[in-house]
C-alpha positions as CSV (number, residue, x, y, z in Angstrom):
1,X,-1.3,-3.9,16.3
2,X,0.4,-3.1,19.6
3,X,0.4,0.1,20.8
4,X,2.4,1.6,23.8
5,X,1.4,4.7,26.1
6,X,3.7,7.6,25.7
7,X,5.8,8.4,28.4
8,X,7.7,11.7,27.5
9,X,11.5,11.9,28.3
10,X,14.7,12.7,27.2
11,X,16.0,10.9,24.7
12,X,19.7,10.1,24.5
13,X,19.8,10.4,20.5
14,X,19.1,14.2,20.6
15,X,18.8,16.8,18.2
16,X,22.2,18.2,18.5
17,X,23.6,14.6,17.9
18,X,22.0,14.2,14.7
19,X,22.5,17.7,13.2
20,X,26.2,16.8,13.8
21,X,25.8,13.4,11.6
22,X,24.1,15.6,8.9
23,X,27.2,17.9,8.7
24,X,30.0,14.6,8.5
25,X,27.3,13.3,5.9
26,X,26.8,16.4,3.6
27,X,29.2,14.8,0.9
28,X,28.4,11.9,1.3
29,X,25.1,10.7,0.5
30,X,22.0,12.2,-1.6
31,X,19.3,14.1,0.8
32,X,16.6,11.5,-0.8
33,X,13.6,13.4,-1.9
34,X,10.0,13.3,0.0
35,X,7.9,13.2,-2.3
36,X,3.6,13.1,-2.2
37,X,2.5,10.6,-4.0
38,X,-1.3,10.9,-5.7
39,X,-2.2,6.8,-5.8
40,X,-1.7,6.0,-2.6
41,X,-3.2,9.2,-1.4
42,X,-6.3,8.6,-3.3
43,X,-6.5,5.0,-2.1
44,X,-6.5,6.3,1.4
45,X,-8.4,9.4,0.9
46,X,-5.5,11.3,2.8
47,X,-2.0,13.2,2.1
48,X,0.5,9.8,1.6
49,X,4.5,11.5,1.2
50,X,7.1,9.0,0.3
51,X,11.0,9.6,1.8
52,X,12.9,7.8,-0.6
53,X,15.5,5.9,0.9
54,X,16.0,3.5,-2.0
55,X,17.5,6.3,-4.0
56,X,20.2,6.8,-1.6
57,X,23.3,6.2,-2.8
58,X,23.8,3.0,-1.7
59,X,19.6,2.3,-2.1
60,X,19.1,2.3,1.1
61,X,19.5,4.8,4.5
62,X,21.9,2.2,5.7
63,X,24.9,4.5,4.3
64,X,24.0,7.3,7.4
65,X,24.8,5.5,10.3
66,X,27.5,3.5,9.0
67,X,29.9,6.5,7.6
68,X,28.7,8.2,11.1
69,X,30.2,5.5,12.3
70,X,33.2,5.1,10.6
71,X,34.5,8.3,10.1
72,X,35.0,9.0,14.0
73,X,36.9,6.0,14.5
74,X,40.1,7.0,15.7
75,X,43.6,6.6,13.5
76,X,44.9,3.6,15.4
77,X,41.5,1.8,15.2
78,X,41.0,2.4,11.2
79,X,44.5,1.0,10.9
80,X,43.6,-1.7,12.7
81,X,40.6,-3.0,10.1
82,X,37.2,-3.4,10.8
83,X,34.2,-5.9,10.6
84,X,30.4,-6.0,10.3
85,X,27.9,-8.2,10.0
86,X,25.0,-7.6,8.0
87,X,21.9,-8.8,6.0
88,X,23.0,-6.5,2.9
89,X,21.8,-3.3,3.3
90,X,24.5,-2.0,6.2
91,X,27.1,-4.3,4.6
92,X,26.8,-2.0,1.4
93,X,27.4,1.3,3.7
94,X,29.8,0.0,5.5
95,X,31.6,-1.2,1.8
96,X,31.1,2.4,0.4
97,X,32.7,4.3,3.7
98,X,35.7,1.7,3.7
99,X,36.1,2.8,0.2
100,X,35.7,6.5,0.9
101,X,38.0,6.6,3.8
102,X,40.8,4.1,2.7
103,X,40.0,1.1,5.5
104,X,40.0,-2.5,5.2
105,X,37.1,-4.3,6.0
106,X,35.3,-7.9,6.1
107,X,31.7,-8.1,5.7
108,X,29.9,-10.8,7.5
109,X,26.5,-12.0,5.5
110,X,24.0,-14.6,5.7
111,X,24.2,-17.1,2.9
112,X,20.8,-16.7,2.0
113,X,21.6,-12.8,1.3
114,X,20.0,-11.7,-2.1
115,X,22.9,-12.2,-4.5
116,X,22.7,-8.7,-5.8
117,X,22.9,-7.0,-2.9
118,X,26.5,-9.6,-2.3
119,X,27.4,-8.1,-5.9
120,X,26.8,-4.4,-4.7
121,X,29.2,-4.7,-1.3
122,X,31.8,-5.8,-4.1
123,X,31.1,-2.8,-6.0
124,X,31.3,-0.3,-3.2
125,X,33.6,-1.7,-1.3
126,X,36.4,-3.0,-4.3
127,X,39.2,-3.9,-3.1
128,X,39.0,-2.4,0.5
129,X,36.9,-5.0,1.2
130,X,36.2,-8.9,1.9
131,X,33.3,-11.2,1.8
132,X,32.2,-13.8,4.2
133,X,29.5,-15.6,3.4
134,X,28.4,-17.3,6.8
135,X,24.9,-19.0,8.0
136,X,21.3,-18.9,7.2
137,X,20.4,-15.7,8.9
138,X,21.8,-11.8,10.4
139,X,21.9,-13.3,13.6
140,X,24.0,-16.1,12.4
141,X,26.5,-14.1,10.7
142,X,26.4,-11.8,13.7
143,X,28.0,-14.8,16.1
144,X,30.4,-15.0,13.2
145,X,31.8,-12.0,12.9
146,X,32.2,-11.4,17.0
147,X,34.6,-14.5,16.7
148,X,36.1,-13.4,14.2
149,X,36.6,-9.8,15.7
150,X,37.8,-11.2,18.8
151,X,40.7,-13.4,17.3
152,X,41.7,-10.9,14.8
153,X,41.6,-7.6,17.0
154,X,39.5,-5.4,14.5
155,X,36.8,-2.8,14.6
156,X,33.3,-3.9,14.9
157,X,30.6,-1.6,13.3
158,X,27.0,-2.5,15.0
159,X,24.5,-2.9,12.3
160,X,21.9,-1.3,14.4
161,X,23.1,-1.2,18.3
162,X,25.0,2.0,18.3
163,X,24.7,5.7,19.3
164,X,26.5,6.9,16.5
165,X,24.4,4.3,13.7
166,X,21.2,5.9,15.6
167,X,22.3,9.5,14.9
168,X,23.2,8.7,11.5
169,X,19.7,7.0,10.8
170,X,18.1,9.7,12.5
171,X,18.8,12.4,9.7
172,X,16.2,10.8,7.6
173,X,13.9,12.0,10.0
174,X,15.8,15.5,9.9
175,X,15.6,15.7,6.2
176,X,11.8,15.0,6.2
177,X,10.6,18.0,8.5
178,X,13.2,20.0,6.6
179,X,11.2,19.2,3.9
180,X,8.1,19.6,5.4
181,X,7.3,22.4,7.5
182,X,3.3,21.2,7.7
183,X,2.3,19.5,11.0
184,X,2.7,15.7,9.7
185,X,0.1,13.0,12.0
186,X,1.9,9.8,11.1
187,X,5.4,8.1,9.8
188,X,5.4,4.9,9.3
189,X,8.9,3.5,9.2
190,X,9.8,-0.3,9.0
191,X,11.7,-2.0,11.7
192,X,14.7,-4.9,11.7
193,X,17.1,-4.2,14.7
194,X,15.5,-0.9,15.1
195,X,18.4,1.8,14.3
196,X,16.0,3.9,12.0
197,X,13.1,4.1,14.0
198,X,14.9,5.3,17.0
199,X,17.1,7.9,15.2
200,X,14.0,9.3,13.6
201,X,11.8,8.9,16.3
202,X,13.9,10.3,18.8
203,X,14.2,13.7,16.2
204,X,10.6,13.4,15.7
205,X,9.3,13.1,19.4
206,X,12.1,15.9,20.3
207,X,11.1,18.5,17.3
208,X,7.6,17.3,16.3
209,X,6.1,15.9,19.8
210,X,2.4,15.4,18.2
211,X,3.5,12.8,14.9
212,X,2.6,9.3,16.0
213,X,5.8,7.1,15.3
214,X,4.2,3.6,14.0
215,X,6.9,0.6,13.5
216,X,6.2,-1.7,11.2
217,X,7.6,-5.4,11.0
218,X,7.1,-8.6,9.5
219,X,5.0,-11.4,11.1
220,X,7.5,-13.9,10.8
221,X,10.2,-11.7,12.4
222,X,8.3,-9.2,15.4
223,X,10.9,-9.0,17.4
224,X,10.3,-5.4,18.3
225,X,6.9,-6.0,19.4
226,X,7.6,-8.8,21.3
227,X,10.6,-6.8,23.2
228,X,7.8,-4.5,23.8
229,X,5.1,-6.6,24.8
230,X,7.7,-8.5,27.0
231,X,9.5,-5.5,28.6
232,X,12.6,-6.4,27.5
233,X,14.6,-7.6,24.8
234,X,13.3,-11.1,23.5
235,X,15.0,-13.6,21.3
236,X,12.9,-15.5,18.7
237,X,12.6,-19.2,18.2
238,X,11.5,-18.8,15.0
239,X,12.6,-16.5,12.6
240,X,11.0,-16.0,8.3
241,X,14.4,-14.5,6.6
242,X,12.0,-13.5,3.6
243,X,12.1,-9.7,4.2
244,X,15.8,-9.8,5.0
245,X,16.3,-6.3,5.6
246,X,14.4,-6.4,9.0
247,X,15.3,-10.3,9.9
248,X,16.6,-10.1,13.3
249,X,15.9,-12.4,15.9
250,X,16.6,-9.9,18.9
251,X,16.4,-6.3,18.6
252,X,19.2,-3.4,20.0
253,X,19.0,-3.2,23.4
254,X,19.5,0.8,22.7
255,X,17.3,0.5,20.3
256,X,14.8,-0.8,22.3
257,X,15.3,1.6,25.2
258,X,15.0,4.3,23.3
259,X,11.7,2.5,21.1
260,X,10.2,2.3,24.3
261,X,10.0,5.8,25.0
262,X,9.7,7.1,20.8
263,X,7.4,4.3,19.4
264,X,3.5,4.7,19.9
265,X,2.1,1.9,17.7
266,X,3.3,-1.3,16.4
267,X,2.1,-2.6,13.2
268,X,2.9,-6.6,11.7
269,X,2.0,-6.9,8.5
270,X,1.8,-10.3,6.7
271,X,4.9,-11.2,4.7
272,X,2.4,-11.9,1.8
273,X,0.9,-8.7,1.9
274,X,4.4,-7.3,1.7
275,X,4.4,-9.1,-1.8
276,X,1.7,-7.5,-2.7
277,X,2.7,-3.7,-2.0
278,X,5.9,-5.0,-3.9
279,X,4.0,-5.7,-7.1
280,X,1.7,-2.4,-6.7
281,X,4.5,-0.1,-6.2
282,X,5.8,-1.5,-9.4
283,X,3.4,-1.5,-11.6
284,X,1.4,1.2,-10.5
285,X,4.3,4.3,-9.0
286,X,7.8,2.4,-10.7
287,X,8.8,2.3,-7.6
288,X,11.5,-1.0,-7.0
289,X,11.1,-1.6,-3.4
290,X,12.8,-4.8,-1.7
291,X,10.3,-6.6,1.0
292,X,12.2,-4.3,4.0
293,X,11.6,-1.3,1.8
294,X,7.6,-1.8,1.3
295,X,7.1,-2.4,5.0
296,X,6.0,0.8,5.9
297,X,3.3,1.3,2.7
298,X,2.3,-2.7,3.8
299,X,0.8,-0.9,7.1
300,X,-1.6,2.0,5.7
301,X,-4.1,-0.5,5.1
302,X,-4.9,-1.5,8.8
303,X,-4.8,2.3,9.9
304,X,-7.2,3.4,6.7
305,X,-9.6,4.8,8.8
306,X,-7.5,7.1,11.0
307,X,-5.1,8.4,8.6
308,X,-8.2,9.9,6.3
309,X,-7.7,13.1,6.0
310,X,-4.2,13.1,7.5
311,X,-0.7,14.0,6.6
312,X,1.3,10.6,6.4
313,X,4.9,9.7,5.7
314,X,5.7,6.5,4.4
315,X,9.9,5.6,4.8
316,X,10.9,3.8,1.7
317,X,13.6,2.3,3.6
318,X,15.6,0.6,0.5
319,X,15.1,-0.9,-2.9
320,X,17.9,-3.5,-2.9
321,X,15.1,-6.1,-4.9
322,X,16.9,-9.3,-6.7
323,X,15.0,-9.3,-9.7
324,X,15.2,-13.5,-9.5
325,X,13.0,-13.2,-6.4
326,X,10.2,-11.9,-8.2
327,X,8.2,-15.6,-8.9
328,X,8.8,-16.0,-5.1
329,X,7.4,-12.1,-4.6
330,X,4.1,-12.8,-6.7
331,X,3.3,-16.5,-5.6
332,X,3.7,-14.9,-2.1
333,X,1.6,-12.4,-3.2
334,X,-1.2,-14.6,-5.1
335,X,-1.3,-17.4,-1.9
336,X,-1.8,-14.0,0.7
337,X,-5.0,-12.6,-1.7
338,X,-6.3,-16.1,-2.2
339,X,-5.7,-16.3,-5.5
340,X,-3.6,-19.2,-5.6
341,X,-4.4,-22.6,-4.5
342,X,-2.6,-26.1,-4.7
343,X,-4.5,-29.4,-4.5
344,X,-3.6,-32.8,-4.6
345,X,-6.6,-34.5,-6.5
346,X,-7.1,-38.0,-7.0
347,X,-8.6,-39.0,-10.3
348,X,-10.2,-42.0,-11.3
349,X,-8.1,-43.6,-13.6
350,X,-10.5,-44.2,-16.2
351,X,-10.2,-42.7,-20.0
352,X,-11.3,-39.2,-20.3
353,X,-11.4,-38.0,-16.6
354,X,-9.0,-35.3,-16.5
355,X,-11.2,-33.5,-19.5
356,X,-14.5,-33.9,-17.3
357,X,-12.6,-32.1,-14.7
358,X,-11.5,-29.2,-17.1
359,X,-14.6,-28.8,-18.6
360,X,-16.9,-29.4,-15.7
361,X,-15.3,-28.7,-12.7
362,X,-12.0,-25.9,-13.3
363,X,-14.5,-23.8,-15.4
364,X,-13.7,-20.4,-17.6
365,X,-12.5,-18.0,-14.7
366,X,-9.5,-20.4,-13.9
367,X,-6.7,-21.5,-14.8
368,X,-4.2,-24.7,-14.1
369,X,-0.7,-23.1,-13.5
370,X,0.5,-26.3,-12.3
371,X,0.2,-30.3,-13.0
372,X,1.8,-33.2,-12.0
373,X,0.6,-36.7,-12.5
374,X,1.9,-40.0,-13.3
375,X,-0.8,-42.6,-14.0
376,X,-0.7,-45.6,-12.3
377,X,-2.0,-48.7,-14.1
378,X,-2.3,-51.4,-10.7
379,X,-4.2,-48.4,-9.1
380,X,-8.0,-47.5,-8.8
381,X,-7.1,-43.7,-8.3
382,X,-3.9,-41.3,-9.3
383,X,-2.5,-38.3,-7.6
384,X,-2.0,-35.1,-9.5
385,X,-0.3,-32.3,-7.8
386,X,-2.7,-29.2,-9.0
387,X,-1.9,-25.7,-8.7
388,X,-4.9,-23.4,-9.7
389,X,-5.2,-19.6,-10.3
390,X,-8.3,-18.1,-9.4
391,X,-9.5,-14.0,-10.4
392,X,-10.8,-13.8,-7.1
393,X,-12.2,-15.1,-3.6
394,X,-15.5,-15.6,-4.7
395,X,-13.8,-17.6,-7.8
396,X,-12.0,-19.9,-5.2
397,X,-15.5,-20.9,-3.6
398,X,-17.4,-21.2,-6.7
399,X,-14.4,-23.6,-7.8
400,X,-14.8,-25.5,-3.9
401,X,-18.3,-25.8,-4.7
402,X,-18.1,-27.2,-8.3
403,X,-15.3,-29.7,-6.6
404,X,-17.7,-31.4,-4.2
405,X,-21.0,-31.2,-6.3
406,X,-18.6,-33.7,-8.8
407,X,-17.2,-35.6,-5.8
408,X,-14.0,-35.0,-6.6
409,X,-11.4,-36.4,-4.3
410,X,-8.9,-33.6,-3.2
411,X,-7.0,-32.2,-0.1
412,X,-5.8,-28.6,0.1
413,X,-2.5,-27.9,0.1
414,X,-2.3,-24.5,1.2
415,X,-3.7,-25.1,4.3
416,X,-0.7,-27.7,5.2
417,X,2.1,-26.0,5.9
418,X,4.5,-28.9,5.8
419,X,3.0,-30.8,2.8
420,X,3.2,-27.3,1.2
421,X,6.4,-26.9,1.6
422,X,7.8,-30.0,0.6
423,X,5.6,-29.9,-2.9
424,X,5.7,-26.0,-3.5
């Protein structure tokens, strides 16, 4: 967690600016509902209210900023075209308001963009619209589509990095004190480049000066909290694309001016644990949350004990889920709760030794998900790639114990990152 002192001042994103956005949007997109929601209150003994950005229009709040955008562009700059780059989410606004106001467009994404969201910006955007496919992250595509605007002479729409994006994010944060007139202690909103946070939190510090604004982002993509930490704005070496909504290697530098004076606490939450609140929204609310989307929910477990008895409002930022990630999603899920292990074991190659290590050794509580061996006559011992699923923690030790007391010969895999990755 980092958290920031407060240093009250006036923001640049203000009120006025963001009631004006509300009014262009009005026919646009659906004001989302917020809506309380009795598990997760429950869970953390408090008042939990989900804003539900995934049933926007476009499943996300990404449609705000971008037809803010868009639709004050001048005549001779809408004839002209215009270009964004995007992970998926602001791609699919910027589709839908190209539609809506007759203007051609290219869309820059990574390659590794969920395929349905790539289907969706087809679907808004039809034929106002073209696809470019472009390297392995936002950032990537981001140096593409600058080049691209500079030779052709088009419009670019910032995915994040704007004053008119901000506003139009911002009216999520409008919509949820419209909708609740109670004092409300905490919002918890994800974070990528930073546009929603710092439209809502501008609204919020402006209107509701008491809420504490917590920003939640991935740990393999912090970039806010290192900008924060830092001063400035910092670039990441290293960069997990798995929650692709909030990938970005460097945040908005507006963004983060304006962070700096809106944001109290940062939270970074696990990537598996993200999994997790994926699977649990599902199965438990029917909620379809993509990784970006569950962010903010991720978080309420590290602040349990100062939210209880609090008014809390999670941002459901999107629900733009490929449903052919969802092995990925819940063996992320099952290696984060240790509940999934890989092994390479070496057995004796001797008649009857993988049944002595079923019946002895694996026991009744677990179970072999995976298995890999080839036996090797010239050899005193054989590899076996195992992967093992275990009920619970305590399982996972019993199972370590069991392991050793039989002297079996094993390395964990899970605790190699490279070896893991090559075999997983």
């Amino acid at each position: 967690m980092f958290q920031q002192k407060f240093i009250p001042s006036q923001s640049i994103i203000t009120p006025t600016l963001i009631k004006a956005a509300k009014d262009r949007l009005q026919a646009v997109i659906i004001e989302t509902p917020l809506q309380l929601n009795r598990g997760l209150s429950e869970k953390y003994n408090c008042e939990v209210w989900l804003k539900r950005e995934d049933l926007q229009v476009v499943r996300s709040y990404k449609i705000r900023g971008a037809y803010n955008k868009i639709c004050q562009l001048s005549p001779a700059l809408q004839a002209r075209g215009i270009v964004c780059a995007s992970a998926g989410n602001h791609a699919q606004g910027v589709a839908l308001a190209c539609a809506l106001l007759k203007i051609k467009g290219v869309v820059f994404m990574p390659r590794t963009t969920p395929q349905q969201k790539v289907e969706k910006v087809r679907t808004f955007g039809g034929p106002w619209i073209t696809i470019k496919l472009r390297g392995d992250s936002f950032d990537d595509a981001s140096t593409e589509a600058a080049e691209f605007v500079s030779s052709h002479q088009m419009c670019f729409i910032p995915a994040f990095d704007d004053l008119d994006i901000i506003a139009g994010q911002g009216t999520v944060g409008l919509e949820i004190l419209q909708r609740c007139p109670q004092t409300i202690d905490y919002v918890f909103a994800g974070i990528g480049g930073g546009g929603l946070i710092s439209g809502l939190g501008s609204y919020f510090k402006t209107l509701s000066p008491t809420t504490k604004i917590i920003g939640v982002e991935p740990a393999g993509a912090a970039a806010m909290q290192a900008a924060l930490q830092a001063g400035q704005q910092v670039t990441l070496s290293q960069l997990d694309t798995f929650v692709d909504g909030a990938a970005v290697r460097t945040v908005g530098h507006l963004n983060f001016k304006i962070c700096q004076e809106v944001v109290d606490e940062i939270s970074v939450v696990a990537e598996g644990k993200v999994c997790t609140t994926i699977l649990e929204l599902y199965n438990q609310e029917a909620i379809v949350a993509e990784p970006a989307g569950a962010l903010s929910i991720t978080a309420l477990d590290e602040y349990r004990q100062v939210i209880r008895g609090k008014r809390v409002v999670c941002v459901v930022s999107g629900g733009n889920n490929d449903i052919t990630r969802t092995e990925e999603i819940k063996e992320r899920s099952m290696l984060y709760e240790g509940k999934k292990h890989y092994f390479i074991v070496r057995f004796p190659q001797r008649a009857g030794t993988l049944r002595e290590f079923l019946i002895e050794v694996l026991g009744t509580q677990n179970d072999i998900t995976h298995f890999e061996y080839t036996k090797k006559n010239n050899r005193e011992k054989g590899p076996a790639l195992v992967g093992i699923e275990t009920p619970s923690k305590k399982a996972y030790q019993d199972l370590l114990l069991r392991m050793e007391a039989h002297q079996v010969d094993f390395e964990l895999l899970n605790d190699n990152p490279s070896l893991f990755q090559l075999l997983i």
